[in-house]
Phi, psi and omega in degrees: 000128168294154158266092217247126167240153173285126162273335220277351166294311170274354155289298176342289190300331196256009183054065179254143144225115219280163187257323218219167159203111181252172197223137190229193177254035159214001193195172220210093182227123176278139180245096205203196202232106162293139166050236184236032194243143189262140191239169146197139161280136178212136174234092149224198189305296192282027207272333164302307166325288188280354151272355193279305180267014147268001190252318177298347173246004173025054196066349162279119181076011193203151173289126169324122166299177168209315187184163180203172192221202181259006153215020193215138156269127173262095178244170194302149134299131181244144167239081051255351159096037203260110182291151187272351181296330197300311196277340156289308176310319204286351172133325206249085170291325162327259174332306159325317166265351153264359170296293218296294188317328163318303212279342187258341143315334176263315151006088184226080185287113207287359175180167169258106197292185188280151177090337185283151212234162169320153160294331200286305207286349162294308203324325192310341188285338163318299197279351156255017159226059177311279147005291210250318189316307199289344174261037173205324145196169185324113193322326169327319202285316188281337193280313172292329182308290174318309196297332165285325187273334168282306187292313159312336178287330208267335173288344188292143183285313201215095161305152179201194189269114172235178193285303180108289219228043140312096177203184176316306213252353180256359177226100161294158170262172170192124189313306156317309188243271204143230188264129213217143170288172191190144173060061179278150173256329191131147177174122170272130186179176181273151198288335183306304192302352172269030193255323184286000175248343145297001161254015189218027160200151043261135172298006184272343166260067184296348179307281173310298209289330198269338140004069186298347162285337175272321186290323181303285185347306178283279141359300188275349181279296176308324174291346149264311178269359174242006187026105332094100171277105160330266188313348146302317141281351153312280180293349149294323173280355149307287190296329161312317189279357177292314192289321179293307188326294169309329196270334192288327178308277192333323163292325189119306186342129166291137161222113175264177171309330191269341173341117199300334191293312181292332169265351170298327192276318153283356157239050149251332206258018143276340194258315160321279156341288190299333211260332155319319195245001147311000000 
């Protein structure tokens, strides 16, 4: 179900004037001009939050806050506003993943604001969706998933402030600033772990993310340019996309067997293995 917000109020206050306003099912984001600076609005449920952990990252590596309210963002416009996904279609995953490693290498967050909640505390969703996992995919999966997302949460060296949601379709281009994140959710967590939803997309390509020569590749680029423990990032994106799955039940979504996330999970948690019996 959509989520329909009014903007005209919040153009008003902020002396916006909007051209375009599109709607996604979770947020309301208008596109328009301050002056003479291309602007955008954005309204949603979590818009405190995600001005809270943008503001805390002051543009490096993330689109400029302007101004925020408790539930609308005023933020920098990007041009042309070139999703990173463009550069995986044109061929070049190699470049995709060392854009990404760039954009998480800038990334420098001066502190962890208040409300953003743990990896421990995404983890409960294992145990609440125990119950059910076998009528959607194998209980095994969820059980070996927790048990790796607990002993990493429990191991971490230097927890920090990450984006949460980092993937192909959250990092635009802008002719001015380069390649920039967008739509953060929040998350405290160790840096490996901000990896994982950028090894399980785009979802328009499962032909690449479930690769098993695109995951070493991919794998060895963050773990080299962000000097990065491989095996740490294996597992976490084993366990995460296990996490997507389950969160995806959780939304109403059909996940059948062929699901591309599931075959992504059994060959990280085989890469796992194999990298265990070296």
């Amino acid at each position: 179900m959509k989520r329909t917000y009014d903007l005209a109020a919040r153009a008003a206050q902020w002396g916006v004037a909007l051209d375009r306003v599109d709607e996604t099912d979770q947020s309301t984001v208008g596109f328009g001009r301050r002056g003479d600076q291309t602007v955008v609005i954005k309204r949603c449920r979590n818009a405190s939050r995600e001005a809270r952990v943008l503001r805390t990252y002051a543009g490096q590596g993330v689109v400029r806050l302007l101004d925020h309210d408790d539930d609308a963002m005023l933020l920098e416009g990007l041009i042309p506003a070139t999703q990173l996904v463009s550069v995986v279609n044109e061929g070049d995953d190699d470049r995709a993943t060392a854009i990404l490693a760039d954009v998480v290498g800038r990334m420098k967050p001066r502190e962890t604001p208040s409300g953003v909640p743990l990896a421990s505390q995404w983890g409960q969703a294992f145990v609440a969706s125990a119950a059910c996992a076998s009528d959607v995919f194998p209980v095994g999966l969820v059980e070996r998933a927790r048990h790796v997302y607990v002993r990493l949460c429990e191991s971490q060296a230097t927890p920090r402030l990450l984006h949460g949601d980092l993937h192909h379709e959250n990092v635009l281009f802008d002719d001015e600033r380069g390649w920039l994140a967008i739509d953060p959710k929040g998350v405290v967590a160790e840096l490996e772990f901000e990896l994982g939803a950028a090894l399980r997309n785009p979802l328009q390509r499962p032909d690449r993310f479930t690769d098993p020569a695109t995951i070493v590749r991919r794998v060895d680029r963050f773990a080299r340019d962000l000097h990065l423990d491989r095996d740490r990032i294996l597992s976490w994106a084993f366990a995460q996309v296990v996490l997507a799955l389950i969160w995806l039940v959780e939304d109403g979504d059909d996940v059948a067997l062929e699901h591309p996330w599931l075959t992504l999970a059994n060959n990280l948690e085989a890469m796992m293995s194999s990298r265990r019996s070296m």
